[in-house]
C-alpha positions as CSV (number, residue, x, y, z in Angstrom):
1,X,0.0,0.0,0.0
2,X,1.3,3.9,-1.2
3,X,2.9,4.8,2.8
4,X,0.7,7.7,2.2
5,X,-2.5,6.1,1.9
6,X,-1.4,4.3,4.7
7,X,-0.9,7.3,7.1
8,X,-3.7,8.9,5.8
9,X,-6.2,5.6,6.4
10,X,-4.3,5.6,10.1
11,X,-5.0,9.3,10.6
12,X,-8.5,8.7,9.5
13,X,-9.1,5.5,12.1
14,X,-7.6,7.4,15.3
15,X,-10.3,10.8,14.3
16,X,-13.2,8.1,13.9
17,X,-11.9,6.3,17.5
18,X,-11.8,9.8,18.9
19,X,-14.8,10.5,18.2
20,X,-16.4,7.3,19.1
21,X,-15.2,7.5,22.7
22,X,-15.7,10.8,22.9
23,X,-19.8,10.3,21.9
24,X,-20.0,7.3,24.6
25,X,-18.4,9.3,27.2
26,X,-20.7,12.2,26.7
27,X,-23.2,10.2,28.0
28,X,-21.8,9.6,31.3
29,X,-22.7,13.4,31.9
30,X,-26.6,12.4,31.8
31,X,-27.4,11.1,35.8
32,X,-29.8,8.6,35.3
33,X,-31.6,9.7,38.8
34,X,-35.2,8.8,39.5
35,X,-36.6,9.7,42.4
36,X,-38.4,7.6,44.9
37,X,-39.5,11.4,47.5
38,X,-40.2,14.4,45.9
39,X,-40.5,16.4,49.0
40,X,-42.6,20.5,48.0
41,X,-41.0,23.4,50.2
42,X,-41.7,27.1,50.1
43,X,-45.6,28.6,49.4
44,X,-49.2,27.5,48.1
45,X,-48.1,25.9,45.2
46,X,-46.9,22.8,46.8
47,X,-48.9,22.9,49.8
48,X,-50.9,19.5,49.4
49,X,-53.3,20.2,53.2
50,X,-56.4,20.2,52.5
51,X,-57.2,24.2,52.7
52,X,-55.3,24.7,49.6
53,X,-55.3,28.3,48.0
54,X,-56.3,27.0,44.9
55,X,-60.3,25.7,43.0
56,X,-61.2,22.9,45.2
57,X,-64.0,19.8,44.4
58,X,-62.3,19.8,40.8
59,X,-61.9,16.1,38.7
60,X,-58.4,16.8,39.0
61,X,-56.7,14.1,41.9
62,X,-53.3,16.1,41.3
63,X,-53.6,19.9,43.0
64,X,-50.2,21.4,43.5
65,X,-46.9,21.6,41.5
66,X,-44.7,19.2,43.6
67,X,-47.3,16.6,43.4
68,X,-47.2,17.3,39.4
69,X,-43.6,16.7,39.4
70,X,-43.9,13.7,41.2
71,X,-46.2,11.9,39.6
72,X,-44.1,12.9,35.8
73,X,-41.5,11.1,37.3
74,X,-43.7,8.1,39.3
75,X,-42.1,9.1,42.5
76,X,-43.9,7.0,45.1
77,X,-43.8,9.2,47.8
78,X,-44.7,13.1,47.7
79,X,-43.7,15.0,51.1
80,X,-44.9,18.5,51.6
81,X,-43.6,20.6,54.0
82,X,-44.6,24.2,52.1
83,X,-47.2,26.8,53.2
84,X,-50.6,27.0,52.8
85,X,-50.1,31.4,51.9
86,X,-47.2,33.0,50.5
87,X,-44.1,32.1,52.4
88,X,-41.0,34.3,52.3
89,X,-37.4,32.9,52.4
90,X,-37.5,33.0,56.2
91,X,-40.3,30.5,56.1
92,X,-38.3,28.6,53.9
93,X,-35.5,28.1,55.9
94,X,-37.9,27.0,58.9
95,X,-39.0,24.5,56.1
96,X,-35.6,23.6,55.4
97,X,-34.6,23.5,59.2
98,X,-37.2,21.0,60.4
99,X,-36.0,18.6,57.5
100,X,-34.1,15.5,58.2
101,X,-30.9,13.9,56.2
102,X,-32.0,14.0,52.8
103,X,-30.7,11.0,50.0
104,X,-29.0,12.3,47.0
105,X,-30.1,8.7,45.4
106,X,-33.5,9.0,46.5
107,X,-34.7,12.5,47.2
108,X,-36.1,15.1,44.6
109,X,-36.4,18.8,46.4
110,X,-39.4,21.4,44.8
111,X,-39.0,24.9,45.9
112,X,-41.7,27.5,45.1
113,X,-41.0,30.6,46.7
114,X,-40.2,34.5,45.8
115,X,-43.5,35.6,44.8
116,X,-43.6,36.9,48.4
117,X,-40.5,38.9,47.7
118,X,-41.2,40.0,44.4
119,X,-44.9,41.0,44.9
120,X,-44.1,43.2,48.4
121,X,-41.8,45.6,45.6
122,X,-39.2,45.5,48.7
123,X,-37.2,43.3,46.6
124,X,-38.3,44.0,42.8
125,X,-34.7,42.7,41.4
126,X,-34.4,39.2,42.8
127,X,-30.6,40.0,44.5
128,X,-31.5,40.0,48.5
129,X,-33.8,37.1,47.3
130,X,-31.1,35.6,45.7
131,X,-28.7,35.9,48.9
132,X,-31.6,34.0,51.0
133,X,-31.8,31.4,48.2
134,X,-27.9,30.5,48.6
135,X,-28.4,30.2,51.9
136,X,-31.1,27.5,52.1
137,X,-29.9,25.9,49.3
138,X,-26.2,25.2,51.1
139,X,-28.0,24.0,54.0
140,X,-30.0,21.7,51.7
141,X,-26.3,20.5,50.6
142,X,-25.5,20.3,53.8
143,X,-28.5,18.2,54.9
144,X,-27.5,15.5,51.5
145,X,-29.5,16.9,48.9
146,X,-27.9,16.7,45.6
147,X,-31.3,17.4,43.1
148,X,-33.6,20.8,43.7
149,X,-35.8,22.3,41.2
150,X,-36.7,26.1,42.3
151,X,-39.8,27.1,39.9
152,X,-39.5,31.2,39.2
153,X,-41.6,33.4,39.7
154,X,-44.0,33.3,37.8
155,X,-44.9,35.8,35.0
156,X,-47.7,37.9,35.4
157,X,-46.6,41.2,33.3
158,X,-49.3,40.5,30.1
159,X,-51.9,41.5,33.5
160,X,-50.5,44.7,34.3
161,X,-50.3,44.0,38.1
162,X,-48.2,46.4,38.9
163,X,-45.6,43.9,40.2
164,X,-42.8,44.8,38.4
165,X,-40.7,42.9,35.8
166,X,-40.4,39.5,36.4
167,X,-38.3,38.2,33.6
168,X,-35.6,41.0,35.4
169,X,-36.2,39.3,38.8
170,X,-35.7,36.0,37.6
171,X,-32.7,36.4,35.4
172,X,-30.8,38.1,38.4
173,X,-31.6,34.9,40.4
174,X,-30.7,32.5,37.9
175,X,-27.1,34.1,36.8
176,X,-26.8,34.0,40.8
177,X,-27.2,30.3,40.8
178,X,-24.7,29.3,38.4
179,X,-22.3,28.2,41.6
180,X,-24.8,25.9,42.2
181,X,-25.6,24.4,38.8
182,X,-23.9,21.1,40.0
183,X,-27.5,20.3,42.6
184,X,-29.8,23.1,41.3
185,X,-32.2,23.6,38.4
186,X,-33.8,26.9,38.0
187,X,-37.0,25.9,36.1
188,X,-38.1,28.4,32.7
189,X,-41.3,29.5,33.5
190,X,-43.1,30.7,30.2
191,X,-45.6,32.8,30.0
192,X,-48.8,30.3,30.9
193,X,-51.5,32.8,28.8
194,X,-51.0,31.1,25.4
195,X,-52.0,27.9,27.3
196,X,-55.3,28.8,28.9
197,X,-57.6,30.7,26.9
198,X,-59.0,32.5,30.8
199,X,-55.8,33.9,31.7
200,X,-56.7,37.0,29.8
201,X,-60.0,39.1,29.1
202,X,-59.5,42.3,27.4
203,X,-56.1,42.7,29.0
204,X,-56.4,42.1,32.4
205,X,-56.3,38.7,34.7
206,X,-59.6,36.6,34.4
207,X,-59.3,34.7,37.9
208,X,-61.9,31.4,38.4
209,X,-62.7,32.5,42.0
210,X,-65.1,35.1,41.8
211,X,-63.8,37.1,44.7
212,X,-60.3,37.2,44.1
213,X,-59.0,39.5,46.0
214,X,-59.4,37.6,49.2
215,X,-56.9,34.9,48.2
216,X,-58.3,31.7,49.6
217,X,-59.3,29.9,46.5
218,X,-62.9,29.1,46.1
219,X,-65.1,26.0,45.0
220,X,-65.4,24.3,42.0
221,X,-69.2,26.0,41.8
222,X,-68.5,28.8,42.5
223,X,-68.6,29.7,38.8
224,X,-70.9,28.0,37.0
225,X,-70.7,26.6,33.9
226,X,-67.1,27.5,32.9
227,X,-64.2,25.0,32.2
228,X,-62.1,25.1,35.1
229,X,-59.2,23.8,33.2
230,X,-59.2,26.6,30.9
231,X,-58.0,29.1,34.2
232,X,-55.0,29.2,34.8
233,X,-55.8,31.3,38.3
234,X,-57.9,30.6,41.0
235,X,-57.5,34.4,42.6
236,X,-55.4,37.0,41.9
237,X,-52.1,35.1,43.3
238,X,-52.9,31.6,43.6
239,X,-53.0,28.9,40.4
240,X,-55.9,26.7,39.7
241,X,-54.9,22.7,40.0
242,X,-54.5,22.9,35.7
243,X,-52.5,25.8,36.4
244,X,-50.3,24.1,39.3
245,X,-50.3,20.9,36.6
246,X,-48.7,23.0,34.2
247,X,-46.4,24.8,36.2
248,X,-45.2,21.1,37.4
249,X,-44.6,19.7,34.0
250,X,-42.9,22.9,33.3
251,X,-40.3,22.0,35.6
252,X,-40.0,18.4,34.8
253,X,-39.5,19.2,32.0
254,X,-36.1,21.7,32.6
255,X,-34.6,18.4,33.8
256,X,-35.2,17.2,30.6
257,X,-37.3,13.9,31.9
258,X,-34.0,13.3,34.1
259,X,-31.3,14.8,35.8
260,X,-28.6,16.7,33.1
């Protein structure tokens, strides 16, 4: 054979090897992780008690976000420890602090918290919010865990609330998490009004509850007739269980149906 060919054909072998090792190692980088406890800390959205700030005596057996994410991955077990209103970052780490060791095999961590932050305009950019966040999530470390989601805040701007800009507050708090990329996820919330035809009603919120303002979620009856699966609301805070649904398969979904 021409000794060129030869190299060549060699050179050609050792790219293709290369590459071949280099394809199977990049799947090593994929953690196959499954959890068997998906355990809900922070506000209303995961609080799975039955005074729930959300439409109750719906069809719908799964309420809140954490037990959403739960189920998407067939977790067995779905431990809430969040708060039935609003909690701030203080009432997180109580939260945190009453936990036990936590399994980085076994044990999925949902945090929804911030709105409280966010909402009270004393915090409008996310960064003393993103202080208390490092915080509770090295004493998750600390405590074993090695997989948390943190949903943000959701976006509310298309209702004109007055609450500021949330895409702002969230990007602040997820460039402030990137020391933390190795156990954290910060889920991509999109804006839920292209997905439920009653988040919107000649430009403002169209909450289920017909009394919004008081914020303890309502019946199933107490509007008659509509689809409550089309709200993505319950008041003027709180999500309906379609709304908490899709806020959970949001998340599962920014692990990409595993742990990356």
């Amino acid at each position: 054979m021409n000794p060129m060919i030869s190299r060549t054909l060699k050179a050609l072998c050792t790219v293709a090897v290369a590459a071949l090792l280099s394809a199977c190692g990049s799947s090593s980088t994929v953690d196959p992780f499954v959890p068997t406890r998906v355990i809900g800390l922070g506000d209303a959205y995961n609080d799975t008690g039955n005074t729930q700030y959300t439409v109750r005596g719906t069809d719908q057996t799964i309420t809140t976000v954490v037990a959403q994410v739960a189920a998407l991955y067939g977790a067995p077990t779905v431990e809430s420890h969040a708060s039935s209103t609003y909690a701030s970052t203080a009432d997180l780490m109580t939260q945190i602090n009453g936990l036990g060791p936590l399994s980085e095999t076994a044990d999925l961590v949902v945090i929804t918290t911030g709105t409280q932050e966010f909402i009270g305009g004393a915090d409008s950019t996310g960064v003393n919010y993103l202080a208390s966040l490092k915080s509770a999530l090295d004493t998750l470390k600390g405590k074993g865990a090695k997989h948390i989601v943190i949903m943000e805040v959701v976006d509310m701007s298309l209702t004109g609330g007055g609450f500021g800009d949330p895409i702002a507050f969230n990007t602040t708090v997820k460039a402030g998490l990137i020391g933390y990329t190795d156990v954290a996820r910060y889920g991509n919330m999109n804006r839920p009004s292209a997905y439920f035809p009653g988040w919107v009603n000649s430009g403002v919120t169209t909450p289920y509850c017909p009394s919004p303002s008081v914020l303890t979620g309502c019946a199933a009856t107490d509007r008659a007739g509509a689809d409550v699966s089309t709200y993505f609301l319950a008041d003027n805070l709180h999500a309906t269980p379609a709304g908490n649904q899709w806020l959970g398969t949001q998340l599962y979904n920014g692990t990409g149906g595993g742990w990356r």
